[in-house]
KEDRENSE-509051 format. One line per 8 residues: their letters; for each residue x, y, z of N, C-alpha, C. Coordinates in steps of 0.02 Angstrom, whole numbers. Example, Ala and Ser with C-alpha at 12.3 -4.5 7.8 and 13.67 -1.06 7.14 Angstrom:
% KEDRENSE-509051
AS = 660/-284/390/615/-225/390/660/-165/390; 642/-112/354/684/-53/357/645/2/394
***
This chain:
% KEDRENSE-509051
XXXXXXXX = -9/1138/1712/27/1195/1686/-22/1248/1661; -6/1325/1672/-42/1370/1662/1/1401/1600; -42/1408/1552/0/1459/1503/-31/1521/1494; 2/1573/1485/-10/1655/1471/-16/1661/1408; -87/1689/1402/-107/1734/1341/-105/1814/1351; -115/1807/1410/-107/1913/1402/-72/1919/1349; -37/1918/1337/-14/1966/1275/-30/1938/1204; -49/1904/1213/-106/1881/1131/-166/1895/1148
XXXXXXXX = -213/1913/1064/-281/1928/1051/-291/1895/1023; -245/1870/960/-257/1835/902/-199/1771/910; -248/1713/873/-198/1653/849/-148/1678/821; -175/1741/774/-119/1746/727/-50/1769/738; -75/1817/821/-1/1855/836/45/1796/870; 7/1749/882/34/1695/898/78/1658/840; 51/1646/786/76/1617/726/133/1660/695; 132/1722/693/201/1759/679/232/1754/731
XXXXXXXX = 228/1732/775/299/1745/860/349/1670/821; 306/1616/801/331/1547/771/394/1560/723; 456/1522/724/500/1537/688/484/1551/612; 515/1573/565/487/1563/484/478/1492/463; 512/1447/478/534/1378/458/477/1354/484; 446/1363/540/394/1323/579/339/1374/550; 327/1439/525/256/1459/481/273/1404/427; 302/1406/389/319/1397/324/293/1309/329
XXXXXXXX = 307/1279/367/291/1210/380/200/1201/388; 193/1242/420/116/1216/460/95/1241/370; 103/1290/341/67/1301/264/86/1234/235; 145/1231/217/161/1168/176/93/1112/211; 114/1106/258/66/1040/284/-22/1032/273; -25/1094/264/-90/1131/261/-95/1080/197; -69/1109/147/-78/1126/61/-83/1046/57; -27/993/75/-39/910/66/-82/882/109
XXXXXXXX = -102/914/157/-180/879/192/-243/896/127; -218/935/111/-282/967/58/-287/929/6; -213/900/-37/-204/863/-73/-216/788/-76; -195/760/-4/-208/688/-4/-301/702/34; -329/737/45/-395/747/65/-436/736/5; -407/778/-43/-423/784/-141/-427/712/-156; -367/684/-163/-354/592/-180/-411/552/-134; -422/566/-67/-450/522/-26/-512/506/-41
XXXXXXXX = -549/565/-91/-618/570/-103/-640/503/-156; -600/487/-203/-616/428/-240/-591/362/-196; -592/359/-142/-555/293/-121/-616/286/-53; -637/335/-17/-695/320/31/-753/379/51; -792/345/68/-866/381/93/-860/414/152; -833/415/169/-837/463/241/-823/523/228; -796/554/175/-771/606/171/-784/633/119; -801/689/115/-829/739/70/-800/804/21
XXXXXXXX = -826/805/-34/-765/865/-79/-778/930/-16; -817/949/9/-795/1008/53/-748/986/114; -730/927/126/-684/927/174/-629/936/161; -600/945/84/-536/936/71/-526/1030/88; -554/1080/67/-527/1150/110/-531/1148/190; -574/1119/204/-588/1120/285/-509/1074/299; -482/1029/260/-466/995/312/-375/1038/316; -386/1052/246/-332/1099/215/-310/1166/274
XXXXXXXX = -358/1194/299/-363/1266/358/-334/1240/401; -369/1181/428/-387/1160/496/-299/1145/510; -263/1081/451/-206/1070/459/-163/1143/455; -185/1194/437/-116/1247/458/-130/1275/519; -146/1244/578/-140/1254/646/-95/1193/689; -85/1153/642/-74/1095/691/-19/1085/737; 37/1135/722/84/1133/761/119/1217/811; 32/1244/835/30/1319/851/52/1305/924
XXXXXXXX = 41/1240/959/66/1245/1031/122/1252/1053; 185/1250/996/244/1272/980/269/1323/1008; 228/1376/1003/243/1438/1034/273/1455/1106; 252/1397/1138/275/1396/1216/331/1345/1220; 361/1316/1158/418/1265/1163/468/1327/1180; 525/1342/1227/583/1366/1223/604/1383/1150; 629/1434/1131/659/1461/1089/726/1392/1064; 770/1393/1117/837/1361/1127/805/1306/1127
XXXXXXXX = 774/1262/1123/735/1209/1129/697/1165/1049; 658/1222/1046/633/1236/989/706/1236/907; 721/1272/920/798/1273/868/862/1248/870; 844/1196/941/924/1179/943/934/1137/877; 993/1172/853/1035/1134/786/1072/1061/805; 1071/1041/883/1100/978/907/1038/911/927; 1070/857/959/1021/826/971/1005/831/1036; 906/824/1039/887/830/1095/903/798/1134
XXXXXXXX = 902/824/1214/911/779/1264/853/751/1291; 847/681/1333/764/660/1373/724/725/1363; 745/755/1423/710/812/1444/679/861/1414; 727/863/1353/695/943/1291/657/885/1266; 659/831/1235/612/802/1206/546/774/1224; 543/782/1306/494/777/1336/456/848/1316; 497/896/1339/458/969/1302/443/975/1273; 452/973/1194/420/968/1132/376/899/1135
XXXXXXXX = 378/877/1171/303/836/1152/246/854/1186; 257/895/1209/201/931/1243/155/972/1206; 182/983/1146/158/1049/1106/69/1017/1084; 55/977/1082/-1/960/1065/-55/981/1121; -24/956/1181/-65/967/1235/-69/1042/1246; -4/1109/1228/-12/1156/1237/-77/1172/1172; -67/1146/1115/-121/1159/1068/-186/1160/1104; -200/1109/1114/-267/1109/1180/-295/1152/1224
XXXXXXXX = -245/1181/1260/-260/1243/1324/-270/1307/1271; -233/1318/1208/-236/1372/1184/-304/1371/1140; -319/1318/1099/-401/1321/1071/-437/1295/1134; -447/1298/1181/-480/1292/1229/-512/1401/1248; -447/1405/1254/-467/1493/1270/-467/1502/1214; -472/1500/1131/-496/1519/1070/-564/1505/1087; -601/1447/1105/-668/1430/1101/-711/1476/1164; -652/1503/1221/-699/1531/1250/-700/1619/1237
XXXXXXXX = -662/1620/1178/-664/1716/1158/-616/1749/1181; -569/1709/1217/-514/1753/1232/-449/1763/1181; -446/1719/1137/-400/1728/1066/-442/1721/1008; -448/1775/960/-471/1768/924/-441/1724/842; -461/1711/804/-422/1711/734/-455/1623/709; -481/1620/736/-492/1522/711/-572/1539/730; -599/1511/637/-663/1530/638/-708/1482/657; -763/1490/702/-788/1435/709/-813/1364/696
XXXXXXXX = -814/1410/635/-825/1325/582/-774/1262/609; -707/1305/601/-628/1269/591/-615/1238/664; -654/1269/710/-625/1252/760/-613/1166/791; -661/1143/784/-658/1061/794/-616/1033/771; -602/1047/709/-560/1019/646/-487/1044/659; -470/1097/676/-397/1118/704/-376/1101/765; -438/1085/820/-409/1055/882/-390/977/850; -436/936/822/-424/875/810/-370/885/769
XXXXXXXX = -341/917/740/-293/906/694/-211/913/746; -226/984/780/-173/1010/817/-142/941/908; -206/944/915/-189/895/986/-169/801/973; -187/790/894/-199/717/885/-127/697/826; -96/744/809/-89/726/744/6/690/773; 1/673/818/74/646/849/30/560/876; -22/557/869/-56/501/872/-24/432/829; -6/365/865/2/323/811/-56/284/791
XXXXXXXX = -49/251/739/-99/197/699/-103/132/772; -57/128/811/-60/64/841/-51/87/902; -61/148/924/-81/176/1001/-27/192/1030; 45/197/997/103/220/1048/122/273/1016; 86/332/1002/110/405/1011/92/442/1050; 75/503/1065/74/538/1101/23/602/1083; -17/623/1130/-3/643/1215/-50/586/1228; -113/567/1193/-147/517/1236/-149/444/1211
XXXXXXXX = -127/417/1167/-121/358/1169/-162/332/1119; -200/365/1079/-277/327/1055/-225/289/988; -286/257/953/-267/206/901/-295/222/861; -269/183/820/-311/148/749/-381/235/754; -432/204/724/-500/244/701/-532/280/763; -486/261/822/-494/323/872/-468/387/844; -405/393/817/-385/450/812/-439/505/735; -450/550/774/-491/576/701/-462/590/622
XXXXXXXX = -498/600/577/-473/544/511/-432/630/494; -440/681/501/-421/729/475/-315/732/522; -327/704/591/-262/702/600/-235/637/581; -270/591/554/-222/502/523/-183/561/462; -218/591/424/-219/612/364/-165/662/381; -139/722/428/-100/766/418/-44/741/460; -30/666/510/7/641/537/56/634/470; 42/622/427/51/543/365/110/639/341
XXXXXXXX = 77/715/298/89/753/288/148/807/344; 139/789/353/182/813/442/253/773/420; 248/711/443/313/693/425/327/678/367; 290/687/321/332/703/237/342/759/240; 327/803/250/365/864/254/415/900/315; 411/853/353/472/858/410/542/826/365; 520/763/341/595/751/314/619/785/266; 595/787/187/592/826/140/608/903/137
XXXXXXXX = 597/928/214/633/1011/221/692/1002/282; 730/1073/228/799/1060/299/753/1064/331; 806/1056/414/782/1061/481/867/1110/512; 824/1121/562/896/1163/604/947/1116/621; 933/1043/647/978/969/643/1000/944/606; 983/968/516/986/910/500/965/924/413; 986/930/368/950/928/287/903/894/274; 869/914/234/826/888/191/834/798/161
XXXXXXXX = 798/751/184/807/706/159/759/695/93; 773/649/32/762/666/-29/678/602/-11; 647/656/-80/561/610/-98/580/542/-76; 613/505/-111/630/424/-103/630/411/-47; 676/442/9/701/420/83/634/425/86; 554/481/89/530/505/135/453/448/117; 448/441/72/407/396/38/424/315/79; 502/301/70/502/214/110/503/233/176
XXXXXXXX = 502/290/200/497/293/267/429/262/296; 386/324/234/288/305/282/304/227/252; 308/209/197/292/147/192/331/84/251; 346/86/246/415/64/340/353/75/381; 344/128/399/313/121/453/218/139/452; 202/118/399/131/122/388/99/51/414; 36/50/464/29/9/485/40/13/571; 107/49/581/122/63/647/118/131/682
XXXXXXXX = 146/185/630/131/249/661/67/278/591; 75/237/554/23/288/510/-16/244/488; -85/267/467/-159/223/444/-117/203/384; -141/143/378/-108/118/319/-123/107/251; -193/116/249/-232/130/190/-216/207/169; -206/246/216/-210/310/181/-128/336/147; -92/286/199/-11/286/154/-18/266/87; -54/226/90/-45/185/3/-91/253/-48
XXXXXXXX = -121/284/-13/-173/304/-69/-119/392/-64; -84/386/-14/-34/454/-30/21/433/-61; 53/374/-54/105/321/-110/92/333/-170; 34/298/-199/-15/296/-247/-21/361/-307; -46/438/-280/-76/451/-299/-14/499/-327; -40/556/-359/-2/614/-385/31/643/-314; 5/637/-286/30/682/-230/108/659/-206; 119/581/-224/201/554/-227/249/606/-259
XXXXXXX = 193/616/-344/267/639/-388/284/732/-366; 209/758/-339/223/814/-344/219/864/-272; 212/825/-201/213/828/-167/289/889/-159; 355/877/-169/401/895/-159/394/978/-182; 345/1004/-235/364/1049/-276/298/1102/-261; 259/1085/-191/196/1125/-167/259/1181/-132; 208/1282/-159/251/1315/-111/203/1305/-43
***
């Protein structure tokens, strides 16, 4: 599949075409990658107090391949069918082709620093802990630690905000959810230490 940038320069004109609900999300997601990035620093060595802004940026790209989901697709208020849901899972892989022509100068807005860190965040972060997500399959400590980390933030804040389908499900639901499925779709150390930390009680109340 070929996608069209002619009419983008910038990520960014890209990022305003995105519904409000879908800006408003990739920030939210941003702000609790930043937060459980903050918590992560007393629990392991791999990761560093400057990664918690880096990783904070990087996650408000992660769901820019969006842009090429169908409108009607993108907002249907019903449930998807196979087919649309095959579409939206594509968005990662569209993430890919689009920081692909970011890295070669044809869209500007994602600074170089960020760039590694927003592809890994944007193409990986539908990744499971036990290798059955999507688009490529990786596992466990294959997947890079900045998308285990905004996978885990992604869907706490997918449930926790309406949706065009569907309300807002409450902190409690969204909390036994990762824990349910930590281990299988999410690193499971890093559930407990987002369980764990402040980021449980106050997670709900980031603008």
């Amino acid at each position: 599949m070929t996608l069209t940038f002619q009419f983008y320069q910038s990520v960014f004109q890209i990022m305003d075409e995105l519904p409000v609900d879908e800006q408003q999300h990739m920030h939210r997601v941003g702000r609790l990658t930043g937060a459980l990035t903050q918590a992560l620093l007393h629990h392991r060595r791999d990761l560093e107090s400057h990664d918690v802004l880096l990783f904070e940026q990087a996650a408000q790209y992660h769901d820019i391949g969006k842009i090429w989901i169908p409108p009607e697709v993108l907002m249907k208020p019903g449930q998807l069918t196979e087919e649309e849901r095959g579409i939206v899972q594509q968005h990662p892989v569209f993430s890919e082709m689009l920081l692909v022509q970011a890295r070669a100068g044809v869209l500007s807005g994602i600074p170089k620093h960020l760039m590694e860190l927003a592809a890994d965040c944007a193409v990986y972060h539908h990744e499971w802990w036990n290798g059955k997500g999507y688009p490529y399959g990786l596992k466990g400590r294959e997947i890079p630690m900045v998308a285990r980390i905004a996978t885990i933030c992604d869907a706490y804040d997918a449930m926790t905000s309406d949706r065009v389908y569907r309300k807002a499900h409450t902190h409690k639901f969204a909390c036994e959810e990762l824990e349910i499925n930590a281990g299988t779709q999410f690193d499971p150390d890093l559930v407990e230490v987002f369980l764990k930390s402040a980021i449980s009680h106050t997670a709900a109340m980031l603008p």
